[in-house]
N, C-alpha and C positions, 0 to 999 in steps of 0.2 A: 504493500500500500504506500508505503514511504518512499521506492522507487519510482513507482509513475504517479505522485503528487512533484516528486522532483524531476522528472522527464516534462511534468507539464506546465511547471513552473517555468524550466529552460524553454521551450515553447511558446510561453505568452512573453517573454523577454527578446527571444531571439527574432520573433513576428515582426515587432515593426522595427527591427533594422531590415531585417529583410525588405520589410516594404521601402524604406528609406535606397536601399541599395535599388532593387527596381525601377522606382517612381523614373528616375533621370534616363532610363535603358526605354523603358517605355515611351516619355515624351519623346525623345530623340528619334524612335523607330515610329513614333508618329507620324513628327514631325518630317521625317523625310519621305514616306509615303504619302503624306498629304501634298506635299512641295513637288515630288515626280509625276504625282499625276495632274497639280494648276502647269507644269511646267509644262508634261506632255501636250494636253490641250491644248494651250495658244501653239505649239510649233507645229501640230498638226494640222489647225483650224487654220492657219495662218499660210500654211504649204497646200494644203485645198482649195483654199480662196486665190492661189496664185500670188502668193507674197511673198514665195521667197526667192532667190536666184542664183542663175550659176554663179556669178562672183557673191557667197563663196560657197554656197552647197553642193552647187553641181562639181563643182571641183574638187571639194572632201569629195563626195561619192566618187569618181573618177580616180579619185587616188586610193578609195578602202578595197573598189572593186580591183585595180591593177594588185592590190595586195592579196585578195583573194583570188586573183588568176595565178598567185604564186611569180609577180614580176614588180620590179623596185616601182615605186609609184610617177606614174605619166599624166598627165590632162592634156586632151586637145582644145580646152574650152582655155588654155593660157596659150597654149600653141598646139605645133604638129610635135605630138611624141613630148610634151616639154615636161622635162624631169622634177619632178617639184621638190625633190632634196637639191634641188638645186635653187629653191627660192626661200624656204625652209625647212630648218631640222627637225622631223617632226614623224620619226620611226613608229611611234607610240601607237600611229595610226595602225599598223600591222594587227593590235591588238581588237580589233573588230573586223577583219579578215573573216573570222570563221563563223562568226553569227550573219554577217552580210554575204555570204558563201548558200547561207541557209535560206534569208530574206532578204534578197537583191535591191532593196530599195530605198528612197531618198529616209522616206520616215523612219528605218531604221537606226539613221544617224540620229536621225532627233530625238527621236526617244531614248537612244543611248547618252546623250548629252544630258536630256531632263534628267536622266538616273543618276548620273554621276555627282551632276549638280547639287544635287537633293543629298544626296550621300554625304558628301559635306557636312551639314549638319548634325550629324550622327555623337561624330567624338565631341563636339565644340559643345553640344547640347548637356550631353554626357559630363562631360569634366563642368560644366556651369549647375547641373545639379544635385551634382555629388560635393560640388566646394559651397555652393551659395543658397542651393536648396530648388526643389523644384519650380516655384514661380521665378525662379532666375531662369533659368532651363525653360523654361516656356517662353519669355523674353528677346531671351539669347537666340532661339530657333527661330524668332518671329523677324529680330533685325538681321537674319544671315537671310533667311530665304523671301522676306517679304520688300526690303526699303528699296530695292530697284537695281542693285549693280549685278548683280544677276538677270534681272529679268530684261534687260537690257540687248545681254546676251543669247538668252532664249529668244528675243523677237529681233534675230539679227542671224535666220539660219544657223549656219553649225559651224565651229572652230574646234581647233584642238587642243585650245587651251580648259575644255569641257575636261578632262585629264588631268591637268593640273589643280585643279579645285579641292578635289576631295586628298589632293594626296597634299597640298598643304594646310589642309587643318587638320591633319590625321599629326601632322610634323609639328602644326603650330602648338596644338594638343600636349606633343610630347614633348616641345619645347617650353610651356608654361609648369607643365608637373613635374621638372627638371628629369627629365627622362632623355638625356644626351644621345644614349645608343639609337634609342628609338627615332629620336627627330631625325637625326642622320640619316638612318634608312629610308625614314619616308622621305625625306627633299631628294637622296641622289638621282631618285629616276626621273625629277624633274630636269634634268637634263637629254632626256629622250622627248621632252613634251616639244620645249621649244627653244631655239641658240640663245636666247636675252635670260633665261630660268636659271641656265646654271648661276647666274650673276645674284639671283636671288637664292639660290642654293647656299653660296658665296655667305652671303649676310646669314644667315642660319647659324654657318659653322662659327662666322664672328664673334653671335651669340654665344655660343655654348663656349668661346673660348673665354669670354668674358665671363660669365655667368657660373659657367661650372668650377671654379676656385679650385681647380687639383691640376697637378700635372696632365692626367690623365685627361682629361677633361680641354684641356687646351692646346694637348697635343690632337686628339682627335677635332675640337674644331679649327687648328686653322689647317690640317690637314683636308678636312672638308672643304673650308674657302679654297682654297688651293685647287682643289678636284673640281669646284664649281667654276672659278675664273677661267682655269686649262678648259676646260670643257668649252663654255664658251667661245674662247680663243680659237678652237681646234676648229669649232663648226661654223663661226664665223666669216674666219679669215681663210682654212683652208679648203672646208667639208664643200660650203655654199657653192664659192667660186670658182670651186673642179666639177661639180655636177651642174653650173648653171652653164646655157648654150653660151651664154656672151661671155664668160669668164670673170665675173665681176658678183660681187654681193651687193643687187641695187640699193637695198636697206641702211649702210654704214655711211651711203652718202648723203643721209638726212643727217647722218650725226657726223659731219667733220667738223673742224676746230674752228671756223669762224662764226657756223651756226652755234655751235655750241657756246661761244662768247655770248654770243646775242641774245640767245632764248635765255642763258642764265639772269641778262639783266632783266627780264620778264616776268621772273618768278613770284615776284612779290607784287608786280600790278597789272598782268594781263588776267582779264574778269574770268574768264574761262578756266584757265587752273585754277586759280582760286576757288571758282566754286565747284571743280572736281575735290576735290580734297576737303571742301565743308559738306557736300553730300556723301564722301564717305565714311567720313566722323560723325555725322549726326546722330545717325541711329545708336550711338555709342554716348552719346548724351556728352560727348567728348572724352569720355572720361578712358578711350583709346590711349591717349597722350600721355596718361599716366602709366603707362607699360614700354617697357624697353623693344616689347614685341613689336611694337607699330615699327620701328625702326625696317622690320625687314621688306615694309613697303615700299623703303625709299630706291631700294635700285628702278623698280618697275615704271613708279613717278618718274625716276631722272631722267632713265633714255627717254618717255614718253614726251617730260616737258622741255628737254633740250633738243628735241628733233626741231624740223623747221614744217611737219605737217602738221597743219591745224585739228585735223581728223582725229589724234594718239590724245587732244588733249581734255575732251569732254567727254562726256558721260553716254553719248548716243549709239557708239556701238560694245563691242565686247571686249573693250580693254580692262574695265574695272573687275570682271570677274575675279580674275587671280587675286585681287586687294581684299576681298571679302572676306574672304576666312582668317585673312591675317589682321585684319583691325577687328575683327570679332574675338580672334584669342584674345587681343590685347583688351579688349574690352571684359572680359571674365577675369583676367588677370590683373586689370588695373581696378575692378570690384574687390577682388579677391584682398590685394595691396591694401586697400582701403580697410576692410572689415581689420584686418589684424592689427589696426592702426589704432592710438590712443584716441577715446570722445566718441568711434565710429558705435551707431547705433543701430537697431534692423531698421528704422523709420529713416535712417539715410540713404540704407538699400533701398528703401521699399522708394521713396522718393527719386533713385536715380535710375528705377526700372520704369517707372511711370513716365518720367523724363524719354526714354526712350520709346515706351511705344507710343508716346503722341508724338515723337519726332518722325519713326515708322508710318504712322497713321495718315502723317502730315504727306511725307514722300508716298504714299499708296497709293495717294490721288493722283499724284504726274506719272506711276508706272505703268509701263505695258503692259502690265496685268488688266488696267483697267481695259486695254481691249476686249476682253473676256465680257464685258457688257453693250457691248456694241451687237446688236442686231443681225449686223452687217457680215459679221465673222459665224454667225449660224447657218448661215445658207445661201448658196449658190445665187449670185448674181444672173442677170441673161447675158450678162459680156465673158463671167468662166463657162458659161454651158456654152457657147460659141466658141471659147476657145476649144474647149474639152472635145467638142465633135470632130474639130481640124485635128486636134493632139492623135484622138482612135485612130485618123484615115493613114497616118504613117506606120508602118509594118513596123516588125519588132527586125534589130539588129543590122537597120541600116544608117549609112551617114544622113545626119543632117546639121546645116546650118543654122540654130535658134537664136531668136534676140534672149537678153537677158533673163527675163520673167519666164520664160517658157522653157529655159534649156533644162532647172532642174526637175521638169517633169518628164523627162527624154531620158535622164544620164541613167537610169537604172535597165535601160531595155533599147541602147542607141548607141552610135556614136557620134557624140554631141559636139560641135564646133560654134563659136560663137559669134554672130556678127560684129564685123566690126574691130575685129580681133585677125581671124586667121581669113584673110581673102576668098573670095568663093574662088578663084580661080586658082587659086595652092590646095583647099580642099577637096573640088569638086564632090560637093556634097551631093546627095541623091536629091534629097526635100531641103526648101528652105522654109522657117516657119517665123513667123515677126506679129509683135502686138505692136504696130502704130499708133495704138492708142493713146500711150503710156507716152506724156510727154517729159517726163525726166529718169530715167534708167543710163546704164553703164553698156558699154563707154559710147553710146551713142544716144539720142533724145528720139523722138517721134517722128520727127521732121529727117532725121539723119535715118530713118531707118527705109522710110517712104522711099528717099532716095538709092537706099543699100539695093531695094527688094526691086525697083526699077531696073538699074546696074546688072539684077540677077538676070531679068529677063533681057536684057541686052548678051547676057552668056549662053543662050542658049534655055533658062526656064521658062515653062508656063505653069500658068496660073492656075491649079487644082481646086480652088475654093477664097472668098473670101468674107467674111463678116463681120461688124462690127468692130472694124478695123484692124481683125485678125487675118492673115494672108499666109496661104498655105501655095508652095509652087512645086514643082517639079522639074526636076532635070530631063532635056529629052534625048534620049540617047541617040 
């Protein structure tokens, strides 16, 4: 009797640690199944409606399917055969070879991107409610996946920087719980994502050599800086510009030394960075700033705000991803800092988590999320059912020519060349297919495209169909 009153006592004792340990495992695996499937939805809804485009989905797809034919990765939609380790390092792609092998298609990218993404949140969520407690942990998941630098990404087709996300907060994670070995492992294969990551890899190891106070400890990080600066070096300077046709890495010439003069004096009053870097601290109530972690955002900022393309330096497409998980650790980190602090009270936490999700709330309203309310994203326009009937009338596994909007619904059952890009007469495509309609698309507008698809039938096409300003032609042999 006196054994199982003390089995049961250990039991109502051991219960809610238990639940204590779960609570933060739970949110986190909510939290990113809720976030992979808002995330899947806009990029599917948004790739059905005709919103997304070969620069740059059709191009990932071009380059996962070269990988799952078992050959180094090629696009025609950047040229004839053009080697894209040759524009970027970005092997990593290899790693959805065998599911895109399975399901040939554009949305498999996206969907793999929305999971990754979402995945993220996992550890970040995790170490926030095992240190600060669950309503931290609900917070934490709400400013990683909901204030917009992410979603961003999601309404901007697919990159492969969708890889690096999860695998720096899994690192930034292991960098705040002083877990050295750990963070190491997860940053090095940021150097397969992309050639500027090692650099951030780079700042990792700086941490942990500062940070972790033993030999041990700073041997292994600036070893790792070391490994991440080389890395980049190697695929910069030599990997790029032996795989690219022209011999050159177009990229390093945004960043040579007079621009890099220039854009430095900018830093402090060009509006635009500036307010990149207050919409990524916001959701952080600021209190990022008080964490050494945020530090390792700064390579990403620098090449971005020292380049001379205005494009790296706002928030519009999917540069801020990568920033996400690392000014989120620092934000659980610089809570965490606080709590062990003298005066600090739970009604300061509780004050600086409110802080953040009305700053979240605030950004909610300008993210692309909010398209998810639009009407217009639920159902089929009569200008995509027009496209969509020209799209069927091309057979499966022939060349054609597409304007932008339309090629990456070809890249998974075609081979897709892109107006305006590779010449119809270096192609000769079979079908050429163009939305006129679209009066601002890459690299050519409405009016440029009128004239491309003219030009075509000056080579020899006619005209199969056209409506709605969609023009389907054909080559005649």
């Amino acid at each position: 009797m006196a054994s199982t009153l003390s089995v049961a006592s250990t039991l109502s004792v051991a219960s809610p640690v238990q639940r204590a340990i779960r609570a933060p495992v739970l949110v986190a695996w909510t939290s990113a199944v809720f976030l992979a499937v808002l995330f899947s939805t806009l990029s599917l809804l948004r790739h059905a409606r005709l919103r997304t485009s070969g620069y740059d989905l059709g191009i990932f797809e071009q380059a996962v399917r070269s990988y799952a034919e078992g050959q180094l990765p090629t696009s025609l939609l950047k040229g004839v055969d053009y080697p894209l380790l040759g524009d970027h390092f970005s092997p990593v792609l290899a790693v959805l070879a065998p599911v895109y092998a399975v399901v040939p298609h554009a949305e498999t990218l996206l969907v793999a991107q929305a999971v990754l993404l979402a995945v993220g949140v996992v550890p970040l969520a995790r170490w926030a409610g095992q240190t600060l407690g669950t309503p931290a942990a609900i917070v934490v998941s709400s400013s990683y996946g909901l204030a917009g630098g992410l979603w961003h990404a999601i309404a901007f087709d697919f990159h492969e920087i969708a890889f690096a996300v999860p695998l720096l907060a899994f690192a930034m994670t292991a960098l705040g719980r002083r877990r050295w070995r750990a963070a190491v492992l997860w940053a090095a294969p940021l150097v397969l994502v992309k050639e500027d990551l090692g650099i951030t890899v780079a700042g990792i190891g700086v941490l942990v050599a500062v940070l972790g106070r033993t030999a041990g400890g700073r041997r292994l990080g600036l070893g790792t800086a070391l490994f991440g600066l080389g890395a980049t070096a190697l695929e910069t300077l030599v990997v790029i510009p032996r795989m690219n046709p022209a011999g050159v890495n177009q990229y390093t010439r945004q960043l040579d030394l007079d621009t890099v003069i220039t854009q430095a004096g900018t830093l402090f009053s060009n509006h635009l960075k500036l307010t990149t870097v207050v919409l990524l601290l916001l959701p952080t109530a600021f209190l990022a700033l008080r964490s050494p972690l945020v530090l390792v955002a700064v390579p990403t900022l620098a090449w971005r705000f020292l380049s001379d393309n205005p494009q790296y330096w706002g928030t519009a497409f999917h540069y801020d991803a990568v920033l996400v998980p690392v000014v989120t650790a620092a934000f659980v980190d610089g809570l965490a800092r606080l709590r062990r602090g003298a005066g600090w009270t739970p009604a300061h936490q509780r004050g600086v988590l409110w802080a953040s999700v009305v700053a979240t709330a605030v950004l909610l309203t300008q993210s692309p999320l909010m398209q998810l309310t639009t009407p217009g994203l639920w159902r089929p326009s009569v200008h995509e059912r027009a496209a969509r009937d020209l799209l069927a009338r091309i057979p499966d596994g022939v060349t054609v020519a597409a304007s932008n909007s339309l090629a990456p619904q070809l890249t998974g059952r075609a081979d897709v060349s892109l107006l305006g890009i590779v010449p119809l007469e270096q192609s000769r495509a079979r079908f050429v297919v163009a939305d006129t309609s679209i009066t601002r698309q890459y690299p050519v507008d409405g009016d440029g495209l009128v004239e491309l698809v003219a030009s075509a039938r000056a080579h020899g096409y006619r005209t199969v169909d056209a409506t709605d300003g969609v023009v389907l032609l054909e080559r005649e042999t």
